[in-house]
PDB file as gemmi writes it, atoms N, CA and C in Angstrom:
CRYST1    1.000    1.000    1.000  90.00  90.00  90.00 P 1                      
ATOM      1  N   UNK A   1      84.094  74.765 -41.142  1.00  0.00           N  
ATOM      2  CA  UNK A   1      82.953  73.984 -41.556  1.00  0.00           C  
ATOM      3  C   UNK A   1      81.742  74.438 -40.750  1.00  0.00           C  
ATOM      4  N   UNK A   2      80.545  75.084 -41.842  1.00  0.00           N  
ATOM      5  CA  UNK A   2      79.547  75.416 -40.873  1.00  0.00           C  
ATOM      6  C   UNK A   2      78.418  74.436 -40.646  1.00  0.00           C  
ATOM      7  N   UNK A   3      77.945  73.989 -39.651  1.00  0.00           N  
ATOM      8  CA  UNK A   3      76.762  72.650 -39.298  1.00  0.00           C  
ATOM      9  C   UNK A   3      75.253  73.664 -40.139  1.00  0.00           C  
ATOM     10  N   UNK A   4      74.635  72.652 -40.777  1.00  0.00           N  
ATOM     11  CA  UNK A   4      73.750  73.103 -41.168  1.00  0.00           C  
ATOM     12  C   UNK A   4      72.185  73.154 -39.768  1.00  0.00           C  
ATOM     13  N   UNK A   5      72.761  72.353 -38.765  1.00  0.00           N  
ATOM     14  CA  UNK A   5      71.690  72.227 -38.016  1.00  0.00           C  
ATOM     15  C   UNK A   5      72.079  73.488 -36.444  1.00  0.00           C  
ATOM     16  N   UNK A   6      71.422  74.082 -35.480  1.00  0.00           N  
ATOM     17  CA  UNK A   6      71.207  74.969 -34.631  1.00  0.00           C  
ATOM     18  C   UNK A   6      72.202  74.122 -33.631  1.00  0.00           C  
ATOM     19  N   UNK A   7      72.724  74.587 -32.709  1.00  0.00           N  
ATOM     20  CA  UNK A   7      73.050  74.210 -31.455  1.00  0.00           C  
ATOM     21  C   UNK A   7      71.988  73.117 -31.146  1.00  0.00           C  
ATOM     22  N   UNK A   8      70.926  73.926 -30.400  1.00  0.00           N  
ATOM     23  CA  UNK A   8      69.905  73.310 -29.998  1.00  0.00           C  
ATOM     24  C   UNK A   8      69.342  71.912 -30.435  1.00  0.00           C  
ATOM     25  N   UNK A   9      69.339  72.220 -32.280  1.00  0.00           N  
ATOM     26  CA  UNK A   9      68.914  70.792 -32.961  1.00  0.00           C  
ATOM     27  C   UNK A   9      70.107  69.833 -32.890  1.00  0.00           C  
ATOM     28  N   UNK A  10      71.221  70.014 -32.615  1.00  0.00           N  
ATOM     29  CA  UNK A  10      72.092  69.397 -32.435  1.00  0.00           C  
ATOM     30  C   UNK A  10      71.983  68.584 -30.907  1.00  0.00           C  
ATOM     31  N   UNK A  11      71.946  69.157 -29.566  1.00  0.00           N  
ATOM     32  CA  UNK A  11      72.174  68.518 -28.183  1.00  0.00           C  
ATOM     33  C   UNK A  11      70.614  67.852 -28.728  1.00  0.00           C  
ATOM     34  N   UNK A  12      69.415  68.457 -29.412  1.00  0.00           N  
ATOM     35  CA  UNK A  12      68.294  67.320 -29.173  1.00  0.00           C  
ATOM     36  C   UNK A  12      68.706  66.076 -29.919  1.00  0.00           C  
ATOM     37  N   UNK A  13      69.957  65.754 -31.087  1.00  0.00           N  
ATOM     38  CA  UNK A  13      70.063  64.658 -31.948  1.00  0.00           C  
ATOM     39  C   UNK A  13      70.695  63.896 -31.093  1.00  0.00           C  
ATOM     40  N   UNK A  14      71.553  64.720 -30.683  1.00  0.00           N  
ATOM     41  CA  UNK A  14      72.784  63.703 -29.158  1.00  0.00           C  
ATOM     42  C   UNK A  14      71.835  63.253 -28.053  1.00  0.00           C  
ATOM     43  N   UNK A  15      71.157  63.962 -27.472  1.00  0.00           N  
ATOM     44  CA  UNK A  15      69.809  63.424 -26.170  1.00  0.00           C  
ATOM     45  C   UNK A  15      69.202  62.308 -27.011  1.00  0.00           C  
ATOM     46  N   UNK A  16      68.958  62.394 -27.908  1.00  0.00           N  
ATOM     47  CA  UNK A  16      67.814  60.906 -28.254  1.00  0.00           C  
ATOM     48  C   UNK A  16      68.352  59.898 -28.787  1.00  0.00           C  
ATOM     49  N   UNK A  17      69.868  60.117 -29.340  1.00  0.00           N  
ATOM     50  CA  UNK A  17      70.829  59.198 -29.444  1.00  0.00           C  
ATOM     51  C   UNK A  17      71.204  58.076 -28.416  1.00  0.00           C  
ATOM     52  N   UNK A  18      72.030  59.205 -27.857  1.00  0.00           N  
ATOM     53  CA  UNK A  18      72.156  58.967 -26.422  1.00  0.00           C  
ATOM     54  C   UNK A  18      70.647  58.072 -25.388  1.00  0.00           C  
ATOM     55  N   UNK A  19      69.469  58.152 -25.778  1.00  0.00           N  
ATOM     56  CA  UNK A  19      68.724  57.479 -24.848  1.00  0.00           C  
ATOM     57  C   UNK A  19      68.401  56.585 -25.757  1.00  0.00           C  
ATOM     58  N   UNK A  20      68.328  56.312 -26.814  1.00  0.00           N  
ATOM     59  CA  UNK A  20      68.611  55.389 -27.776  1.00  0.00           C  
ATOM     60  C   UNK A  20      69.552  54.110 -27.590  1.00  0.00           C  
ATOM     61  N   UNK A  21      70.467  54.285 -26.932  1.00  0.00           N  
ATOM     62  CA  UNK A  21      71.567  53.817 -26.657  1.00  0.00           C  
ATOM     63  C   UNK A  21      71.504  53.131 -25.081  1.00  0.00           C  
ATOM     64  N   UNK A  22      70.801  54.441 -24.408  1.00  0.00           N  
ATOM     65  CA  UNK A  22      70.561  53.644 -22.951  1.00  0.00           C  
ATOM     66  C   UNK A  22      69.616  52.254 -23.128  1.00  0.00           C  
ATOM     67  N   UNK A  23      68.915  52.692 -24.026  1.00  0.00           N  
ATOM     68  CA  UNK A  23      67.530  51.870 -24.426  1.00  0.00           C  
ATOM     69  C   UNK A  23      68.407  50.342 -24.750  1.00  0.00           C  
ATOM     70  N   UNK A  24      69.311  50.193 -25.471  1.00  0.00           N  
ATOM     71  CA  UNK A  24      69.548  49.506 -26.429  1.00  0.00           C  
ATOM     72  C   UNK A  24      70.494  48.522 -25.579  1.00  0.00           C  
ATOM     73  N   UNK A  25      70.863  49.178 -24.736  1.00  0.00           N  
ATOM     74  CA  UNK A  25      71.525  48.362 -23.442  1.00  0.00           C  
ATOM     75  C   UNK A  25      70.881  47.694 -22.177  1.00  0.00           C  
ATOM     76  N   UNK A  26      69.626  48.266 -22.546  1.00  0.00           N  
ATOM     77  CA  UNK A  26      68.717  47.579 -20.583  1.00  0.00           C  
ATOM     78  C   UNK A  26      68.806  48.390 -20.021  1.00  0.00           C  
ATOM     79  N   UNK A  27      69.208  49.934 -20.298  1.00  0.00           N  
ATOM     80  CA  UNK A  27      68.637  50.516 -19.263  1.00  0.00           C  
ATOM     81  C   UNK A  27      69.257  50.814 -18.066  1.00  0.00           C  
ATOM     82  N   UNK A  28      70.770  50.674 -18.706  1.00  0.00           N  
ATOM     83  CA  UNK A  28      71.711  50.631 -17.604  1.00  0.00           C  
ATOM     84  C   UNK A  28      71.849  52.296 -16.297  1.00  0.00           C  
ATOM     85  N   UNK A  29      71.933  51.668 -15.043  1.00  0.00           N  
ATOM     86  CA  UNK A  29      72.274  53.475 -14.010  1.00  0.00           C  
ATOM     87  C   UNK A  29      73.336  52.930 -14.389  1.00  0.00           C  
ATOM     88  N   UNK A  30      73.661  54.669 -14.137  1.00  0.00           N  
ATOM     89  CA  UNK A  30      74.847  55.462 -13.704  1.00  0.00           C  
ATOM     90  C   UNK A  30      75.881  55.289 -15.551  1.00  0.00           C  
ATOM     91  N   UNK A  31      75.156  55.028 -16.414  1.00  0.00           N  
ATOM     92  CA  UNK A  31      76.105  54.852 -17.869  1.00  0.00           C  
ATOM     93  C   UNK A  31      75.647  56.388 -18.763  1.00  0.00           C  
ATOM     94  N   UNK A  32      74.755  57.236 -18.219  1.00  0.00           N  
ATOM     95  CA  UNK A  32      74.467  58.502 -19.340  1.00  0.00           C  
ATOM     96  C   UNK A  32      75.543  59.377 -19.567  1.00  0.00           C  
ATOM     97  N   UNK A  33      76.807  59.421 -18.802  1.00  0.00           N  
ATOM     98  CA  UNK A  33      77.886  59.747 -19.304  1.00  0.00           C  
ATOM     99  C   UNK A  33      78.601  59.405 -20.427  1.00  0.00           C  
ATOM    100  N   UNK A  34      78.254  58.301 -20.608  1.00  0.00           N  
ATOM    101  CA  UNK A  34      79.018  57.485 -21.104  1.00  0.00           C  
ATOM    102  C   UNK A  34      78.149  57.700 -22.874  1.00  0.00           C  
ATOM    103  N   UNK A  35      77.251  56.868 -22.598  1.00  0.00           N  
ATOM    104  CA  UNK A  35      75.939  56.995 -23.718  1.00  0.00           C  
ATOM    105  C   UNK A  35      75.985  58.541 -24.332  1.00  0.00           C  
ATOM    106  N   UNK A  36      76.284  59.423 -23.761  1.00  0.00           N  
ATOM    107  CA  UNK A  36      76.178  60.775 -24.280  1.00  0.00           C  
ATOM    108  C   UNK A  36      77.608  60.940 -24.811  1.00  0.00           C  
ATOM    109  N   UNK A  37      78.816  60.287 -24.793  1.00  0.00           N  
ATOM    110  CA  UNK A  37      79.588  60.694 -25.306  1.00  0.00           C  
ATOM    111  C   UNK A  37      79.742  59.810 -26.439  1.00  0.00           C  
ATOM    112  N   UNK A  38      78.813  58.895 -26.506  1.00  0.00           N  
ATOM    113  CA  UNK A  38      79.209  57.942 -27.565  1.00  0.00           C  
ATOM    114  C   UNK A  38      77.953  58.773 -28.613  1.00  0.00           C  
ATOM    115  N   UNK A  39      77.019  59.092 -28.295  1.00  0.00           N  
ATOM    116  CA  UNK A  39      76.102  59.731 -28.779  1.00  0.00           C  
ATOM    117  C   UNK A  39      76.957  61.122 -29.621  1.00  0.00           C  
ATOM    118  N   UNK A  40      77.865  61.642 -28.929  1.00  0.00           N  
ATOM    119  CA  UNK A  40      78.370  62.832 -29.441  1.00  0.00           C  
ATOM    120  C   UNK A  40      79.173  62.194 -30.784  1.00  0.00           C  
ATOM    121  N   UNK A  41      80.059  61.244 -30.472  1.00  0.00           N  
ATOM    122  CA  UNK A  41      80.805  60.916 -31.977  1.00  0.00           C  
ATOM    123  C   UNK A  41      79.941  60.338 -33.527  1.00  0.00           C  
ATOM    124  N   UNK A  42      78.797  60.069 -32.779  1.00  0.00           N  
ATOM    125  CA  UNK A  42      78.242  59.436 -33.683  1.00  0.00           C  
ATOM    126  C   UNK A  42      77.649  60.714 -34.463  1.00  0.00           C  
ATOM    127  N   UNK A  43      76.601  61.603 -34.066  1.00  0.00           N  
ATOM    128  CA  UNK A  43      76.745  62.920 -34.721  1.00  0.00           C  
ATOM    129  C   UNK A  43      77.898  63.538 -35.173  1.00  0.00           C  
ATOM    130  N   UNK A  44      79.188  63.424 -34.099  1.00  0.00           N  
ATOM    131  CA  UNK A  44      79.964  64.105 -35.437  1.00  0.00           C  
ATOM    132  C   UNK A  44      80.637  63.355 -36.615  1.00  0.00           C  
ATOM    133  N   UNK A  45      80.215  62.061 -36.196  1.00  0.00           N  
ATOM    134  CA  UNK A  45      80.567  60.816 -37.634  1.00  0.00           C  
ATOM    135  C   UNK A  45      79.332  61.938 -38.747  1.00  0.00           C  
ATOM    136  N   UNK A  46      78.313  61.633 -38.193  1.00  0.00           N  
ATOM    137  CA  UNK A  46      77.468  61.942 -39.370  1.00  0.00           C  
ATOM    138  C   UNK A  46      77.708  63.458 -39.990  1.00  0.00           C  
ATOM    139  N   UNK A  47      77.497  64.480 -39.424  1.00  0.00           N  
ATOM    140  CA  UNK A  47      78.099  65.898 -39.562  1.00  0.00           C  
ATOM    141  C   UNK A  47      79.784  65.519 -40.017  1.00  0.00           C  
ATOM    142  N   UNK A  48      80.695  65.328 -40.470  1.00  0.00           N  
ATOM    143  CA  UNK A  48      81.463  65.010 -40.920  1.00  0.00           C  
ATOM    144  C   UNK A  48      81.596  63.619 -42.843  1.00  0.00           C  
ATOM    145  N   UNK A  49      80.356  63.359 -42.194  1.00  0.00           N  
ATOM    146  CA  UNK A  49      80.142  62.828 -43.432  1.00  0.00           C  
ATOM    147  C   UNK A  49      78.957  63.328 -44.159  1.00  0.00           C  
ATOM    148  N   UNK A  50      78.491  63.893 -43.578  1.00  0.00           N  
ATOM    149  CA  UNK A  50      77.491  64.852 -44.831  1.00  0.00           C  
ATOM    150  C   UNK A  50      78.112  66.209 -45.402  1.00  0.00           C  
ATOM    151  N   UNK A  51      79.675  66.522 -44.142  1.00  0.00           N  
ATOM    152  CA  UNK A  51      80.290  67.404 -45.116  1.00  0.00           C  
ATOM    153  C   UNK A  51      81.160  67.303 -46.465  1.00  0.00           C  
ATOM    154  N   UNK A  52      81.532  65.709 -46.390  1.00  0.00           N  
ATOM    155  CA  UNK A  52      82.201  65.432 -46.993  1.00  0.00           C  
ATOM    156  C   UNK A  52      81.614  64.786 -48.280  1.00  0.00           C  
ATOM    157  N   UNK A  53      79.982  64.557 -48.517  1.00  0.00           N  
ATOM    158  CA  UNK A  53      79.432  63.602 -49.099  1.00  0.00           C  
ATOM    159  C   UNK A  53      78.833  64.708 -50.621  1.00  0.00           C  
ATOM    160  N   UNK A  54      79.254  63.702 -51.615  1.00  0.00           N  
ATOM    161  CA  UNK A  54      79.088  65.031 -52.826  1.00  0.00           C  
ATOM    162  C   UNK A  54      77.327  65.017 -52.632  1.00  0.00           C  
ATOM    163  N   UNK A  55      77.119  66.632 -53.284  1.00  0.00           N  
ATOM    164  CA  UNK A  55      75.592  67.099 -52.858  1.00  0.00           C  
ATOM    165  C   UNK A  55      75.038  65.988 -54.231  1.00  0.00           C  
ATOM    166  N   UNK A  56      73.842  65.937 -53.329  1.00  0.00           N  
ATOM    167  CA  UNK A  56      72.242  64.607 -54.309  1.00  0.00           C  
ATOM    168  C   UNK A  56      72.462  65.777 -55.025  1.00  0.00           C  
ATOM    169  N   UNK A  57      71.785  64.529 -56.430  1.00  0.00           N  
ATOM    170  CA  UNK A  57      71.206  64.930 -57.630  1.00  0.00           C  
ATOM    171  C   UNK A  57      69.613  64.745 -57.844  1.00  0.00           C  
ATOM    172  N   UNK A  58      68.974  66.267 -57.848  1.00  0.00           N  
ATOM    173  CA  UNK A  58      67.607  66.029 -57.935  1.00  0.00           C  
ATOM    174  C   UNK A  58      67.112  65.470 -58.979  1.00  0.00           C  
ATOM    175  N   UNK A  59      67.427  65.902 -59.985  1.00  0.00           N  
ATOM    176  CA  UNK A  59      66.872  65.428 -61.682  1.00  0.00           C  
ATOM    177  C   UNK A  59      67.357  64.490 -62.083  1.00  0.00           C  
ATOM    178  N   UNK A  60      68.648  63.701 -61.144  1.00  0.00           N  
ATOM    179  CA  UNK A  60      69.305  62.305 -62.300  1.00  0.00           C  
ATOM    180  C   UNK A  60      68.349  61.096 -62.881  1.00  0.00           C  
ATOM    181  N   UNK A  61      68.601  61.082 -63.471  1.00  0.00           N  
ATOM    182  CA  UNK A  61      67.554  59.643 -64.266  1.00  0.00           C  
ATOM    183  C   UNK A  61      68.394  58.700 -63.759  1.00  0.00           C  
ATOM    184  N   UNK A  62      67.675  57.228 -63.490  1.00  0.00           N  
ATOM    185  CA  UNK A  62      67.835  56.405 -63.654  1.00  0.00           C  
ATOM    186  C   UNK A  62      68.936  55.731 -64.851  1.00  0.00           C  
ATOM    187  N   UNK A  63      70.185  55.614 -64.656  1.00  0.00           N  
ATOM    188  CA  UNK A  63      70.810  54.446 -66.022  1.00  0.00           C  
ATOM    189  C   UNK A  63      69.795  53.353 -66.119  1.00  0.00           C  
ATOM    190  N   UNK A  64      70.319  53.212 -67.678  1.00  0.00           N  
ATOM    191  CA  UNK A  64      70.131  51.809 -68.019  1.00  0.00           C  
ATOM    192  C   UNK A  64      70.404  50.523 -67.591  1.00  0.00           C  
ATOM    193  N   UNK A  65      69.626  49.989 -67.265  1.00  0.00           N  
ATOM    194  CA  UNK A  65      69.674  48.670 -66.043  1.00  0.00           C  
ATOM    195  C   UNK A  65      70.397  47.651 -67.254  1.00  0.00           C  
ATOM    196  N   UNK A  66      71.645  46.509 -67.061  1.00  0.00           N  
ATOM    197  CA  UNK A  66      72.677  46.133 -67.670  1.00  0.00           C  
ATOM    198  C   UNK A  66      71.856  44.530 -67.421  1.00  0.00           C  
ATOM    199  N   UNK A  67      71.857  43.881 -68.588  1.00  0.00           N  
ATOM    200  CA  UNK A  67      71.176  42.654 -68.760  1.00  0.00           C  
ATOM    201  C   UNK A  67      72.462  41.393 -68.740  1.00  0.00           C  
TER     202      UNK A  67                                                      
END                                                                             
């Protein structure tokens, strides 16, 4: 499975995750170990589900809305 995103764009999605996360807690010392590894599954939740997710449809119309 190849990642459509760089190395690089990848550790920057995990870093802002990850401080996302510090954020979201107060700001906790001594937890960026921690925050960065939870940061890592969550990218590969997502990279795992965009591999798996059938490709958008640019042109689909709208169905008929059911009365």
């Amino acid at each position: 499975m190849k990642s459509k995103h760089t190395s690089a764009e990848r550790q920057a999605r995990i870093r802002d995750i990850a401080h996302s996360i510090w954020e979201s807690e107060g700001r906790p010392v001594g937890q960026s170990l921690r925050h960065w590894y939870m940061a890592e599954r969550l990218v590969l939740a997502e990279e795992q589900h965009a591999a798996h997710a059938p490709p958008e449809k640019k042109d689909a119309k709208p169905g008929k809305k059911k009365r």
